[in-house]
N, C-alpha and C positions, 0 to 999 in steps of 0.2 A: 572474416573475409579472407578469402585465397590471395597470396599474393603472386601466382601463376596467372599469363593472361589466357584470355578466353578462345577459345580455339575457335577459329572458321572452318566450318564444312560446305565445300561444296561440292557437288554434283548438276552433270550435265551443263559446265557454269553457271547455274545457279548458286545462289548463297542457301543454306539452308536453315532454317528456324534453332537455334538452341537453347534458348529459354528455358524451355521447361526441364533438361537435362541436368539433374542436381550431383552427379558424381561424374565430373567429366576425367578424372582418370581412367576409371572402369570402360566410359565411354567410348577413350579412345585405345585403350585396351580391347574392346572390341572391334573395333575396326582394323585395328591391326591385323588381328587373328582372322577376319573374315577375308580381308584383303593375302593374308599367306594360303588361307586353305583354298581360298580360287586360284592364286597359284601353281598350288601343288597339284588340284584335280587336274587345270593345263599340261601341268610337266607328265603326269598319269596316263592322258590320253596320247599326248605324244610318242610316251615310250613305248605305249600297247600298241601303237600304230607300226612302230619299230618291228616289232615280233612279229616273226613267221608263223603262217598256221600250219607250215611243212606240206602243205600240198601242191601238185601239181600237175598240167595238165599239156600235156602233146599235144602238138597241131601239125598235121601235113597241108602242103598250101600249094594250089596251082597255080601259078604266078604270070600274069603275062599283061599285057600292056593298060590292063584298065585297072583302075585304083581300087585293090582289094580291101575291105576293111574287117577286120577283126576284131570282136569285143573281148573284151574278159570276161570269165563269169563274176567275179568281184574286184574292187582295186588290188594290183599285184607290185611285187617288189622289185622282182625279175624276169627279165624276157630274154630266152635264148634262141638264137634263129640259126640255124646251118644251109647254105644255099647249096642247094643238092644237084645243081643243075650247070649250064654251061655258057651262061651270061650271067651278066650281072645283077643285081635286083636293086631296089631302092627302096628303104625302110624310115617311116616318122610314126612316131610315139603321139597320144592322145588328139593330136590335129596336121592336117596336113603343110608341111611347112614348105618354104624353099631351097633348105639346108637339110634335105632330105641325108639319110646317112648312106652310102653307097655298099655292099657288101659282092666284092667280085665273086665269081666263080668258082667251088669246090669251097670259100673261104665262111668263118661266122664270125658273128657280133655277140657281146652282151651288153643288155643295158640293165643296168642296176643301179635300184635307188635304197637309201637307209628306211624310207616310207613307202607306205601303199600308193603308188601315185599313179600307175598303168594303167588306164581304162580300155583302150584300145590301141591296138595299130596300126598301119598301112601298108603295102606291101606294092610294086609293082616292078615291072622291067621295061627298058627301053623297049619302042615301036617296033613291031611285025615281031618281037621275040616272044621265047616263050622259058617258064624256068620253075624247078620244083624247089621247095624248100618245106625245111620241119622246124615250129617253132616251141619252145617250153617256157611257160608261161608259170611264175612261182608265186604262191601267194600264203 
């Protein structure tokens, strides 16, 4: 007789049956291991999410008072817009917010994330205006 006590497993709060398990060091020896390697494929995915695939893509944009929307072709990392034009324009990332980002005249933005997180953007300018802008989209 072991004189280690008996270990509880559970899952999904559940208790789980142990009974039948005759080498409970190995046992939790494996759980261990199972528990780091889904870890690590997590840490895996996130870092590849990190990595650029060096591409990129131009957009010229006619801008004027109605909400333009722009997709990506896949989630991107960075978005460069230069306002080409001679008002201001108003730029939001994946949904349209109320804390739109303002970018005046002659002037640009970036937004840059560590992940793929860009799916779209939005683009407009103050009523009766009109404004050109080119944007670079990196992924």
């Amino acid at each position: 007789m072991s004189d280690s006590p008996i270990p509880q497993v559970t899952v999904n709060g559940k208790t789980v049956d142990t009974s039948a398990i005759d080498n409970y060091d190995s046992f939790m020896l494996y759980l261990t291991q199972a528990a780091a390697a889904a870890h690590l494929s997590k840490i895996r995915r996130i870092e590849e999410d990190r990595q650029s695939k060096g591409k990129t893509l131009p957009i010229i944009l006619n801008v004027t008072q109605a909400v333009l929307e722009t997709p990506a072709p896949e989630p991107c990392q960075c978005l460069y817009i230069e306002n080409q034009g001679l008002v201001p324009i108003f730029v939001c990332l994946n949904a349209i917010a109320e804390a739109a980002t303002l970018i005046p005249a002659g002037r640009d933005a970036v937004f840059e994330f560590p992940n793929h997180i860009i799916e779209r953007f939005y683009v407009w300018t103050a009523p009766a205006t009109v404004s050109t802008a080119e944007a670079i989209l990196s992924y």
